[in-house]
N, C-alpha and C positions, 0 to 999 in steps of 0.2 A: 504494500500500500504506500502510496508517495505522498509526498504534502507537498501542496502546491505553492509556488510563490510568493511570498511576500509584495505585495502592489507598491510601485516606484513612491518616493513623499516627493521626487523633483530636487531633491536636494543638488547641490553641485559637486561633482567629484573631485573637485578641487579648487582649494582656498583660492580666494582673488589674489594675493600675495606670488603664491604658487606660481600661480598663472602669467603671472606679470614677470617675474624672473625668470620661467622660462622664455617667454617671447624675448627677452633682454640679452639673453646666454645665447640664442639663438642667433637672434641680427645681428650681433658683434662676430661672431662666430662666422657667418654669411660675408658679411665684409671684412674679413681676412681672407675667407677663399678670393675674394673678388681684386684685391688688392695683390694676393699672392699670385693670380691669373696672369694680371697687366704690370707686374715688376719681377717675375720670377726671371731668373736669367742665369749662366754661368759668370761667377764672382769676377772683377775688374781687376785686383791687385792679383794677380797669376803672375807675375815675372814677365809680361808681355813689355812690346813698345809701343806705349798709347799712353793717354791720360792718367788711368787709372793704377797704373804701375808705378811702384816705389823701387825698381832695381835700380843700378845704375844707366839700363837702356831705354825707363821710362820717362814719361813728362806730367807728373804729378807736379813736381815742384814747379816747371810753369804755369801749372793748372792755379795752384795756390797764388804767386806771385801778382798773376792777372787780377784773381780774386780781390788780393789787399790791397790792390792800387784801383781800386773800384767798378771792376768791369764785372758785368754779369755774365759767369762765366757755367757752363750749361756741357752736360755728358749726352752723347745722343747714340744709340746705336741702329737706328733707322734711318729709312730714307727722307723720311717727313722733317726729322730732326736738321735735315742738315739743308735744307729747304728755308729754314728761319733768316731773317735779316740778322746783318751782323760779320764777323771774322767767321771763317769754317779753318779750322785746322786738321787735316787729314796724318794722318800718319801707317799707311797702307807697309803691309809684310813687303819681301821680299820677292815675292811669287805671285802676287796680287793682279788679275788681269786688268793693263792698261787701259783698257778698251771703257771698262768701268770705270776708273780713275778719270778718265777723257769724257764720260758721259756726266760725272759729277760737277766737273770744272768746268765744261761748257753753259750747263744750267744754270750754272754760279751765277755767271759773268755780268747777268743782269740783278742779281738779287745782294751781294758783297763778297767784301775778298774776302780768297782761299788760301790761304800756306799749305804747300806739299811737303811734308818734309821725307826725306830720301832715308831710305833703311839701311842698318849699318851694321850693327853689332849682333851676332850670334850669344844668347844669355841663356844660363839655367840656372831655373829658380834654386836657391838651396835648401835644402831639406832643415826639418826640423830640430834633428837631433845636432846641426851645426851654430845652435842659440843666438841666432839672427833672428831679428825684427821679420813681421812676415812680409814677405814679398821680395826679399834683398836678392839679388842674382849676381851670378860669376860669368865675366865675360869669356868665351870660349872661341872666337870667331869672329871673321868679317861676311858679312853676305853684301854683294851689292844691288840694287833692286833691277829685277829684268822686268820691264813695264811695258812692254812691245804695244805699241798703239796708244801710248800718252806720251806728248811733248818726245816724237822720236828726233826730231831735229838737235835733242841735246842730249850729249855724253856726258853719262858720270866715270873716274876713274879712281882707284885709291894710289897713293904714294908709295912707295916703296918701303923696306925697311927700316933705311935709315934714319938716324934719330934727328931733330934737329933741323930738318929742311925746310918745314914750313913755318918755323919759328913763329907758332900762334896767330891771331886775327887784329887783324886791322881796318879801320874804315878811313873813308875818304876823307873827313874830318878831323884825322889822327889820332881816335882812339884807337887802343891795341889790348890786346889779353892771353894768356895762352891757352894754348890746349890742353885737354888731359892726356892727349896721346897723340903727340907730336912726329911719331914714327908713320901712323895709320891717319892717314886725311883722306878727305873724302872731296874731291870739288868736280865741279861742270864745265864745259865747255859749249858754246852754239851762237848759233845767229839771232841777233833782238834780246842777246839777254843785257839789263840792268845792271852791274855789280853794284851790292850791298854792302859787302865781306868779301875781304879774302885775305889767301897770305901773305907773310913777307916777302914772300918770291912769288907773289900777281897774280895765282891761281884762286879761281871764283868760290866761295865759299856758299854767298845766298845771293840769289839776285830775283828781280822781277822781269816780268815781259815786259818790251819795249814796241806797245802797240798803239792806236790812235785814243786808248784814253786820257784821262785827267787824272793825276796823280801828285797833288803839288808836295804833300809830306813826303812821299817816300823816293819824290826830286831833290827834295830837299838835305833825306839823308843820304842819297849819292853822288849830291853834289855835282847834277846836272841841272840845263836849262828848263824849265817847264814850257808846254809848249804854250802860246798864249791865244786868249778867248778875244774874240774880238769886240763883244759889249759885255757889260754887266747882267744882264739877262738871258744869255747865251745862245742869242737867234739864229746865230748861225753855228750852232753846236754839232746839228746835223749837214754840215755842208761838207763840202769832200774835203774841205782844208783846214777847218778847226776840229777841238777833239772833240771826240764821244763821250758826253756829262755824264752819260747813264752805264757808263763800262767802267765793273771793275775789277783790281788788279790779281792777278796769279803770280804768288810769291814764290819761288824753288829755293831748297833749304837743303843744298847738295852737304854739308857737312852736319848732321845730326847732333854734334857736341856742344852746338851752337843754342841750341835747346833743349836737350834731354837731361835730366836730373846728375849725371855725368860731368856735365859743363857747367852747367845753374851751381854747381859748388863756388865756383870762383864769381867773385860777386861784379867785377867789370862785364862777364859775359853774360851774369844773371840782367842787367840791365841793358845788355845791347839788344839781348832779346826782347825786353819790353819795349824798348824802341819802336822795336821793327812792328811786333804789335800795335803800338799806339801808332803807328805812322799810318797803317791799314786801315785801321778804327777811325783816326779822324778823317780819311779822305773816304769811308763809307757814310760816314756823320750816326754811328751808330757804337753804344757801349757793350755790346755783348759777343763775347767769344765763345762757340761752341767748337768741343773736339769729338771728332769721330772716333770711335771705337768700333765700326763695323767692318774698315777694311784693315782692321788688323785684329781681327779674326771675332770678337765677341757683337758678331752682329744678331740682330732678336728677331725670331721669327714672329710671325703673326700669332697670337694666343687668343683662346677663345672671349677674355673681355673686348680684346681690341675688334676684333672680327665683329659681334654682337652689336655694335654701335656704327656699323659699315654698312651700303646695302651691298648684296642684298637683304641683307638681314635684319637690316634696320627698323623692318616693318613688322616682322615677325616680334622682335624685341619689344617694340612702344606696345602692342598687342598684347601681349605678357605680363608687363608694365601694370597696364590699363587694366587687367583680368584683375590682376593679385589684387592692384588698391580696391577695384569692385567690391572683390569678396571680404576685404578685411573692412572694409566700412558699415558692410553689412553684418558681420559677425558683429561687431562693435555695436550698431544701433538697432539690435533686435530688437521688439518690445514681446511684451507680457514674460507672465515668468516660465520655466521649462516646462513641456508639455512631461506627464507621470506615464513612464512605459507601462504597457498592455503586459499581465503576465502573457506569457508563452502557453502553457495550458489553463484554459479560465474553468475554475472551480464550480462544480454543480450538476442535478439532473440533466439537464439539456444537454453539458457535455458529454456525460456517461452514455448518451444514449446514441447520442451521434457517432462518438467512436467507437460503440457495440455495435450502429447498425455499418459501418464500414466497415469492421471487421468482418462480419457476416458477407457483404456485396462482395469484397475482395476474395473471400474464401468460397463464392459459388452455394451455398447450401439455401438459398433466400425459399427453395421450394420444402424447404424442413420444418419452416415457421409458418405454415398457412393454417392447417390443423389447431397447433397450441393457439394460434391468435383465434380462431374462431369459437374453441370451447373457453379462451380467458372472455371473452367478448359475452359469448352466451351467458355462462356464469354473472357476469357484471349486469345484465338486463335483467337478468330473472329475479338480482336481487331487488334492481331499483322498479321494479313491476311489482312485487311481491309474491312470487311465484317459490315454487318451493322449490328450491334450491337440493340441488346431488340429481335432480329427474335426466333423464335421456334426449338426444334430440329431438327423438320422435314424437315427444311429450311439452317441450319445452316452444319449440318451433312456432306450431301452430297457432299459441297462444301469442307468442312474440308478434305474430304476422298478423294475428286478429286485432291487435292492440295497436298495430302501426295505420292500419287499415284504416278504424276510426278517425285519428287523430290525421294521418297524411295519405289519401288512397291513392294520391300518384304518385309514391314512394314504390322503389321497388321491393318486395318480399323480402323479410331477412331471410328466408330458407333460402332463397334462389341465390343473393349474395354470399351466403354461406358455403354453398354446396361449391359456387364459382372459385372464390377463395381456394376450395380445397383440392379442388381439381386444377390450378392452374402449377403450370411447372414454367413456365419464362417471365421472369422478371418484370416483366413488361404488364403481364396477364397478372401477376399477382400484387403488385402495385393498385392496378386499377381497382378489382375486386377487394383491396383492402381499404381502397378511398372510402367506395360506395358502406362497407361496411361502417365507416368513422363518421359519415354521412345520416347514418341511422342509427347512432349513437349520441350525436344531438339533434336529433327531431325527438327521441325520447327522453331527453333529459330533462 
């Protein structure tokens, strides 16, 4: 025997408290994954030559230096990144396809300068157990950059062994400094180029292209002519003989010691380099330096934040958006209080009899019950007639029939409904004949 359900009170399953700190655990939770989506990446301080590098072959410490002297200085490792107004500073591997270096620098040309700096030093990072800072690396190597389809007009070459020959950097102005590795120089040689830098002995260190734009600073630090505009308004900017307002400059940085954390030691070279920086910046008329980090190797694939705010998907996302605030506004502004659950099985005659008479229909035997219904039936009239009760049908019938007669004579017979009852074997037949009997159980009641 079972006992049935306890009937719901609507109480709430859980304290409003409850309820609230979960929601709370939740969303914080939600935007760390969201955040860990759109910044996950592999780490910047790896021993690499880029920004984000403290070896000796990285330019961290230019990254900083830019920093404190007030430029807003920005890590990008996409392509959008490097799309912003401003100084682009590239710092591409060794192996790095030209082609893409050429496709970045052309794009530039109307948006602000670019510095290329030229790859140089073979580094690996050291290991831990050697109680260095992280990130520190050991110079093992020269590679020099093969860039087959960018700026092929110009040769990089390194110096020989010997110590001494390029006796440090010099500018036209007469500043001088040395280098950290005055055996291993790195300079360029080609046609249009600018010198910026170079050695004691005349070889190009960094220079700019020498093409039809406007460049008055970084004329100024090579201590050439500028070319000149012919009004103040620059009307004829676009004509074939004054320069290009809207072009700007691409810096080559054939000697890497000249800015890499390596160089930035000695504090004349830490400042030539701001120079060259600032000379780029003001003739962009813009204060922010970004460095690439994607063509020297930590570039970031699309992740699914970034993507979800893109179309096509952009529509699908607001969509989403729009669904969740729905539902939770509604969950929020329900009214009345929780409807009280239905038991599952509802207590009482009606049910018992319900699911004795399915179990019956299910199990086929509905022709076993026609009989016992007709003699419980008979019994039950004979008593509410007043008839003597235990008598036989043949006894009991007639009177039942006499008695219905009076009172409904277009009723049918209880014998005849009876007898039908008892004879019938499909479900269908003994339904009916059980109606008509229930039928003539309130006409005589």
């Amino acid at each position: 025997m079972s006992v049935p359900p306890a009937a719901s009170t609507g109480a709430a399953p859980f304290a409003r408290g409850t309820v609230l700190a979960l929601l709370v655990v939740g969303a914080t939770l939600f935007i760390g994954l969201l955040w860990y989506l759109g910044h996950a990446g592999p780490p910047a301080n790896n021993g690499g030559g880029h920004a984000g590098g403290r070896g000796l072959n990285g330019y961290a410490a230019l990254a900083a230096l830019a920093s404190e002297d007030g430029y807003t200085v920005a890590q990008t490792r996409s392509q959008r990144g490097m799309e912003q107004p401003g100084v682009l500073v590239l710092t591409p591997l060794p192996g790095t396809d030209g082609k893409d270096i050429d496709r970045i620098v052309s794009k530039r040309r109307r948006i602000g300068p670019t510095v290329v700096i030229a790859s140089k030093w073979d580094a690996k990072l050291l290991e831990r157990k050697e109680q260095r800072p992280r990130g520190w690396t050991r110079i093992e190597g020269v590679s020099l950059p093969q860039w087959r389809g960018f700026a092929d007009d110009v040769t990089v070459t390194l110096s020989g062994l010997k110590p001494g020959l390029a006796k440090g950097w010099t500018t036209a102005d007469g500043r001088h400094g040395p280098l950290p590795d005055d055996a291993r120089v790195e300079s360029g040689t080609g046609d249009g180029l600018v010198p910026l830098v170079r050695t004691a002995d005349g070889r190009i260190l960094a220079a700019y292209r020498g093409d039809n734009g406007y460049y008055p600073s970084l004329d100024r630090l090579a201590n050439v002519e500028t070319p000149g505009v012919d009004d103040a308004d620059g009307d004829d900017a676009d004509s074939d003989s004054g320069p290009d307002m809207d072009l700007h400059p691409v810096i080559l940085v054939f000697e890497p010691d000249l800015f890499d954390n390596y160089g930035l030691a000695d504090r004349q070279t830490a400042l030539l380099a701001l120079d060259i920086l600032r000379a780029a910046a003001v003739d962009s008329g813009s204060r922010a330096v970004t460095f690439d980090l994607s063509l020297a190797g930590l570039g970031g694939r699309p992740n699914l934040l970034t993507l979800a705010f893109e179309p096509p998907f952009l529509a699908a996302t607001a969509g989403l958006l729009l669904t969740l605030l729905a539902i939770g506004w509604r969950a929020f502004c329900r009214f009345g209080p929780p409807r009280a659950a239905i038991a599952g099985i509802p207590p009482g005659k009606t049910t018992l009899v319900t699911n004795s008479a399915a179990l019956i229909r299910r199990a086929g035997r509905l022709h076993l019950l026609t009989v016992p219904y007709v003699d419980a039936l008979r019994e039950r009239l004979a008593q509410r007639l007043g008839l003597r009760r235990g008598a036989g049908a043949e006894q009991t019938d007639p009177l039942i029939d006499a008695h219905l007669a009076r009172l409904h004579p277009e009723t049918v017979p209880f014998s005849i409904a009876a007898a039908q009852l008892a004879a019938a074997h499909r479900p269908a037949d003994a339904v009916r004949a059980a109606q008509a009997l229930h039928a003539i159980e309130k006409d005589l009641a």
